[in-house]
N, C-alpha and C positions, 0 to 999 in steps of 0.2 A: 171118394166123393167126386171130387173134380178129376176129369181125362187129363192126360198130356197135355195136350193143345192149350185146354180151356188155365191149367196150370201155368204155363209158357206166360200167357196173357197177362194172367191174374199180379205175376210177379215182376211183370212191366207195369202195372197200373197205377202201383203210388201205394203210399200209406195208408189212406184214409179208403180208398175203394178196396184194401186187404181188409180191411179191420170192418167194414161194412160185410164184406163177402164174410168174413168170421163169424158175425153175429150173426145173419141171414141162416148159414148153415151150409153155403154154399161151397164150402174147403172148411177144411181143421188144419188147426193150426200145426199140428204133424207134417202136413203134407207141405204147407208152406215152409216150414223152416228146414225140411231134409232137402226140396228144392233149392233154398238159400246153400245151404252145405255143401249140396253137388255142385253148385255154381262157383262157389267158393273154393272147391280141391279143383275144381278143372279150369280154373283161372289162374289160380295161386300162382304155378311157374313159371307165368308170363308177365301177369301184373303184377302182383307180390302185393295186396292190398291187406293183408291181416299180419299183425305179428303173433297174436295168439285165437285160435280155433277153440270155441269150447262146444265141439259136437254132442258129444253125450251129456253134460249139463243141461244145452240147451234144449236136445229133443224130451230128456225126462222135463223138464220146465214146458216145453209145448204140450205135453199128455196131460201133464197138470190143467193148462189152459185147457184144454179141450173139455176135461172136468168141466171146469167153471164154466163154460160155453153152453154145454149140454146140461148146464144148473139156472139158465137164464140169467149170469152175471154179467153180461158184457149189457153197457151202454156208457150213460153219460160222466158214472163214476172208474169206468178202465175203458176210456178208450182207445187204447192200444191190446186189449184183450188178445194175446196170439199171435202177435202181429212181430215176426225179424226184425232185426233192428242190430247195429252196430254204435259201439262206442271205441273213440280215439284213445291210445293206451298213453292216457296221461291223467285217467280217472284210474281212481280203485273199483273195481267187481271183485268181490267174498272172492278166496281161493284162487287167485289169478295176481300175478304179477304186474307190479306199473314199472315196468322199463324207461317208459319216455325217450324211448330211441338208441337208447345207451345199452354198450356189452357188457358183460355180466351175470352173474346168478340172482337175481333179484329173491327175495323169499315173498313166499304168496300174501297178498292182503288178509283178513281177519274180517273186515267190513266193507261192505260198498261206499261210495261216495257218497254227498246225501245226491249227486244229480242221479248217478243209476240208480237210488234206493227209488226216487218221483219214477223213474223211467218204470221199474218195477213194478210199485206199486199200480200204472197206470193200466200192469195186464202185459206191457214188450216182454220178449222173448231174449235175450241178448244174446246173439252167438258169435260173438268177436271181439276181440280189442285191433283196432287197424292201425297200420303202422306211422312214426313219424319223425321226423329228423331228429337229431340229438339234443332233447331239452327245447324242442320246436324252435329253432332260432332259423332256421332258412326257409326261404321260401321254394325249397325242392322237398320231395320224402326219395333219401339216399341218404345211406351210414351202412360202415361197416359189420353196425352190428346185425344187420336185415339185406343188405342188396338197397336194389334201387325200386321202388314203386315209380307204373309208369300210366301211362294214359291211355285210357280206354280209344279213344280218337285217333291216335298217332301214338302208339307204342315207343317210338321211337325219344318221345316226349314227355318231361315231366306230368302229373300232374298238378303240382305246385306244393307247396305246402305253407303251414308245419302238417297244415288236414288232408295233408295229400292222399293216405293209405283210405279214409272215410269220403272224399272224393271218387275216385277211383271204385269205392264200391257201389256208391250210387249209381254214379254214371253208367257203369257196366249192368247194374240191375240185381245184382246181387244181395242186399239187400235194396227196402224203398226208403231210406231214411238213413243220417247218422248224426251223432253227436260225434262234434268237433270242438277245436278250441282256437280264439282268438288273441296274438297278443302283439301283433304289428298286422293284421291281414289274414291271421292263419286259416280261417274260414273263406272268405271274403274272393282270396287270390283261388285256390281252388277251386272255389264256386265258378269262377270268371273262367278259367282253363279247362274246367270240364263243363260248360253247360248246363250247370245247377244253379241255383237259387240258395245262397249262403247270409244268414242272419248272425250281425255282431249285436248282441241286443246290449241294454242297459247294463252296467256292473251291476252288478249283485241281482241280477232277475233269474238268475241260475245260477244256484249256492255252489261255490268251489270246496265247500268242507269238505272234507277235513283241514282243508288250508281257510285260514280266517278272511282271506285274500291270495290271489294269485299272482305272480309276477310283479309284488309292489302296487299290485290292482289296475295293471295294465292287462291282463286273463281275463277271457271270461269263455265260458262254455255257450256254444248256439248249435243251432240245428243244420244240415244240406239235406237236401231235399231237391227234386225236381219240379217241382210247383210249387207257389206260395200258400194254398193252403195246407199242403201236408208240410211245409216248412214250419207255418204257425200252431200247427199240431202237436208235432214234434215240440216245439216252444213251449206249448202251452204245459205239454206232461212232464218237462222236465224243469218248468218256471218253480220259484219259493224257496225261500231261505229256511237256513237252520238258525237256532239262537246263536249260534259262534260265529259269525258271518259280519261282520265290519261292514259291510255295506247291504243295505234292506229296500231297493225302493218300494216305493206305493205300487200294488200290482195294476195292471193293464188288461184288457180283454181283447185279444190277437185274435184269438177262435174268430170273435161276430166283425174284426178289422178287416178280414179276409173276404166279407161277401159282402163291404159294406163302400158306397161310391164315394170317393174321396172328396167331391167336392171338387170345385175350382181352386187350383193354386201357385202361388208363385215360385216358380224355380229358379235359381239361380245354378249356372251352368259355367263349371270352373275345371277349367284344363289345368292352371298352374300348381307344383303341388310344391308343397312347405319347404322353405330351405333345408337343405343338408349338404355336407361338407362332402360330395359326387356330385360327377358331372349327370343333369339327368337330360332324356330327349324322350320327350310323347315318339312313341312309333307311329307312322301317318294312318296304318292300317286301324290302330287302338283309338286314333284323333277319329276317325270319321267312324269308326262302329258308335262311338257315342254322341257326335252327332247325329247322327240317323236315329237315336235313344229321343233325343231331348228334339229334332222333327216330329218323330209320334207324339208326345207329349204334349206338343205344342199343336198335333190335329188333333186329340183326344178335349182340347178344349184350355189346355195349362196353358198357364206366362211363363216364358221362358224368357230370362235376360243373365247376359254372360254377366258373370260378377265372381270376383275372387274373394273367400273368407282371409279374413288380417293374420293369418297363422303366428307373425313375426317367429320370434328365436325357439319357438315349441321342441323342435329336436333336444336343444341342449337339458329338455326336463327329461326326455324320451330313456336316454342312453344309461344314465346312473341307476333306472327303475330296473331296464332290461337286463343289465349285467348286473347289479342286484340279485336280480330271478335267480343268473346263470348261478352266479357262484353259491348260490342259497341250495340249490337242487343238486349242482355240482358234490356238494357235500354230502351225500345221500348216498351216491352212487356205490356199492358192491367192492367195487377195484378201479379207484382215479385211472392210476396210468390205463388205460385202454382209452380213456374217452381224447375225443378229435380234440388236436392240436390246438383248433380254433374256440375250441370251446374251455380250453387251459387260458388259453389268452382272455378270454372275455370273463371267465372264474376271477380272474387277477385286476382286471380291468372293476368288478364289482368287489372287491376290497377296495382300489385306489378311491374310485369313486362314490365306498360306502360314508357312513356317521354325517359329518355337514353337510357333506355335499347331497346325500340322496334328502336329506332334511329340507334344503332348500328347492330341492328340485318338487318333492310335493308338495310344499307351499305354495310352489306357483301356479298350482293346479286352478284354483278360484280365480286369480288376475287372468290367466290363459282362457277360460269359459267365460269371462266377461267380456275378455277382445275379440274370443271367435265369434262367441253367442248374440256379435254385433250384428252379424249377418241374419238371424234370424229377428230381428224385428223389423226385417224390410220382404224377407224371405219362409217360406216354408217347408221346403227344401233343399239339400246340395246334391246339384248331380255331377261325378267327375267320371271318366276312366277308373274300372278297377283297378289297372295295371296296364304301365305307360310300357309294355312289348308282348306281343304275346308268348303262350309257353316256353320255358326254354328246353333246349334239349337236354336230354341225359347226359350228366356229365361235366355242363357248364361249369357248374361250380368245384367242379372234384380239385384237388391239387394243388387249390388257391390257398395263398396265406391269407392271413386273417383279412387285412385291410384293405385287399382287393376281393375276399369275397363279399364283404361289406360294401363297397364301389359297387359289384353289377349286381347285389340283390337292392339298392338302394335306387338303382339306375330303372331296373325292369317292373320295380313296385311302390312307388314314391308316395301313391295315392291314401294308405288305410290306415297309416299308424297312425296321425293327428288322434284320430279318435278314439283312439287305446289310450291317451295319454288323458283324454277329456271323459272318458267314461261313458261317451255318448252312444245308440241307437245305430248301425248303420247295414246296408245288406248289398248284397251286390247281386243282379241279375245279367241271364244271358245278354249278349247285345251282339252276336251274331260270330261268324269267321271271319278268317282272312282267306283273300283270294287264292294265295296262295300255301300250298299246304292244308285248307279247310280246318285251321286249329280254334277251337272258341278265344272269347273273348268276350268280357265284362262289363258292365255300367252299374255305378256305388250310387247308391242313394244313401241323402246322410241328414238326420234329425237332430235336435237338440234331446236335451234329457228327456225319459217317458216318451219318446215320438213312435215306437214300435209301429201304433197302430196306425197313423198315418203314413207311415214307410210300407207296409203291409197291405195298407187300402189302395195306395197308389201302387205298387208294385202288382197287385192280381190285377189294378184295371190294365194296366202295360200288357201282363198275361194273357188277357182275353184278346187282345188284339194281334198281338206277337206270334202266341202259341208253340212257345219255343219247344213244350214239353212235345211237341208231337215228332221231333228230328233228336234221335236218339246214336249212337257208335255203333258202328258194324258189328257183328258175331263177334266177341272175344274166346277164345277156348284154346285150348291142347297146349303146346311150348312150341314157339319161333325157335327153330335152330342158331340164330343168332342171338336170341336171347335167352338162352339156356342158361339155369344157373346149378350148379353142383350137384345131383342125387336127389335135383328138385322136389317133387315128394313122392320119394318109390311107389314103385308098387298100383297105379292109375292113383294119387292122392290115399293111397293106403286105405281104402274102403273109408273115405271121411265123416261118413254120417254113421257110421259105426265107432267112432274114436272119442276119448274122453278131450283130446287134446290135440291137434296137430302142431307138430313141430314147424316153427318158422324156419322162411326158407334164407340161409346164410350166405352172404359175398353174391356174384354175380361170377 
């Protein structure tokens, strides 16, 4: 159907103009997802963005779509009909292992999650699980059991994580969309470090079932994306709970948020971020890309007045929930001793701090949304820094004990966790480079409960003006002799779109 060329294009354009070209007739969905594949095995040993390949699943799954295309199925009830797409490996996909960044033999799932089962059913393709630190706790994707994922922009550079390895493929174009997961930033920081558009939406708007809750209900699964409407897309096919699901809000309509004018409103423009027991410093670089945010805004028509939310002591709820997660997941894992040292410490750290103590820490959750939620009755949204440095390089965090790797992931991203702990709405948009180095860089837009769609409305009017989606990373392809990793994947990617499976690529 579609040439080279017009291919090349199609698979830079986004979600929502794949899944149009799908329906039209204009490509099949074969064509798109073998492209996704090639892109994928000739990336792999440079970025390392998948930890599991599911070539031949996904292209027998593309043929199917193609069926259904060629049956007039595709509209308003699958729109994502054919359309690639990646999920973070910390969801279950049938026949595919959840590692969650950990070594090991995992044994394969039996069922989809319910979020890939909505993805599914919406018509995606899925041909990936992307990689992510150990039980997502850093904001790097590096672990021994994968190598290091790196940044489309600067290789040399994280792309943040825990969503780093679903970063990382966006950005590069590999696929136009992924599901990610949030549970201090994990979306958010990524989105901010590669130039995407990262939604932490409401708990519970994207069911974590098989888990009733995730990380103590500080998790929640959102969309990256390069634009805010294939971001609310993506949202919207993977929004709805299951009955096992602890938290259900009222659902929201993000689709019609996305083309719709926010109206006149008041921001509040807050540099400070919540106390924690690290030294933090806004980078000047990070100060003024969000100033220059909250300028547009303020020509676009918005009130902008600096004003800091009452966060007081919110960390000390933060920490019992998160090392909670650890040591809850920790228990899962195939073979403990393999998993990072740092992640033994924080397993132990949620004993010390499990039974009263996590008891009172979610108690506080209602008193903490009344001190913060102070801010929104003078205010209608918060705008900060995604993250107070930009990316860090490869390696930062290697070799650190626990408590100083705590210190400078605490240091470089101060901004996102508040609202993991509050449950609230928040997304982070491009907000430009730095001078130096050309590395992205973020601005958080943050709602009270339900706010999706006014985060959403003002974020695409930001987009139309910004136009971020249109400055994309140079060629990625073949392996940097300096960042070669082991027997990378023989063979040119061993014929990938031929393969049930491709072997993740191990160590560095």
């Amino acid at each position: 159907m579609a040439d080279i060329a017009d291919l090349a294009d199609l698979m830079g354009s986004g979600l929502a103009a794949q899944a149009r070209a799908l329906a039209a007739g204009d490509v099949s969905s074969r064509e798109l997802v073998e492209r996704s594949l090639a892109r994928i095995a000739e990336t792999q040993p440079l970025l390392n963005a998948f930890r599991r390949v599911r070539a031949g699943a996904a292209l027998a799954e593309a043929d199917a779509a193609d069926r259904r295309l060629a049956a007039g199925e595709a509209g308003e009830g699958f729109p994502l009909l054919g359309v690639p797409v990646a999920v973070k490996d910390d969801v279950d996909v049938a026949g595919e292992p959840t590692a969650f960044g950990c070594a090991g033999d995992f044994p394969p799932k039996s069922a989809d999650s319910e979020a890939v089962r909505r993805l599914r059913a919406a018509g995606a393709v899925i041909v990936g699980k992307t990689n992510t630190p150990e039980l997502g706790q850093w904001p790097v994707t590096e672990g021994p059991a994968f190598g290091a994922t790196r940044n489309p922009w600067n290789t040399g550079h994280t792309p943040g994580g825990s969503s780093g390895g679903a970063a990382a493929a966006v950005a590069a174009g590999l696929v136009p969309a992924a599901l990610g997961s949030d549970g201090a930033g994990s979306l958010r920081i990524p989105a901010a470090w590669t130039h995407l558009v990262g939604i932490k939406p409401q708990r519970g708007r994207i069911s974590t079932w098989p888990e009733p809750e995730s990380f103590r209900g500080i998790t929640c699964y959102g969309p990256l994306a390069r634009t805010v409407a294939d971001a609310a897309l993506l949202l919207h096919a993977a929004s709805g709970s299951h009955a096992g699901d602890l938290h259900r809000p009222p659902p929201v309509d993000v689709l019609a948020a996305a083309r719709r004018d926010p109206g006149r409103l008041r921001i509040a423009l807050s540099v400070r971020p919540a106390f924690a027991a690290a030294r933090q410093r806004l980078d000047p670089e990070a100060r003024a890309a969000t100033a220059r945010i909250a300028e547009r805004l303020a020509a676009l028509g918005h009130e902008v007045v600096e004003e800091e939310p009452r966060y007081g002591l919110i960390g000390l709820t933060f920490v019992p929930r998160s090392m909670s997660g650890v040591r809850e997941w920790a228990g899962r894992v195939p073979d403990p001793a393999l998993l990072d040292a740092r992640t033994k410490v924080n397993a132990r750290g949620g004993l010390l701090l499990g039974g009263g103590i996590l008891r009172v820490a979610r108690a506080a959750e209602d008193p903490l949304r009344r001190r913060v939620g102070e801010i929104f009755d003078r205010f209608d949204v918060v705008l900060t820094p995604t993250t107070a440095a930009p990316p860090l390089r490869i390696g930062d965090l290697s070799d650190l004990s626990s408590s100083r790797t705590d210190a400078a992931m605490i240091a470089a991203c101060p901004y996102s966790w508040p609202w993991n702990v509050l449950g609230w709405p928040g997304m982070s948009v491009p907000a430009g480079f730095t001078t130096r180095g050309h590395l992205p860089l973020g601005a958080q837009l943050l709602g009270p409960a339900g706010s999706e769609p006014r985060l959403i409305s003002l974020a695409a009017q930001l987009e139309a003006e910004e136009r971020w989606f249109e400055r994309r990373p140079g060629p990625v392809c073949g392996m940097a002799a300096d960042h070669r990793t082991p027997g990378g994947l023989a063979g040119a990617a061993r014929e990938a779109v031929g393969l049930e499976e491709m072997p993740p690529v191990v160590g560095e």
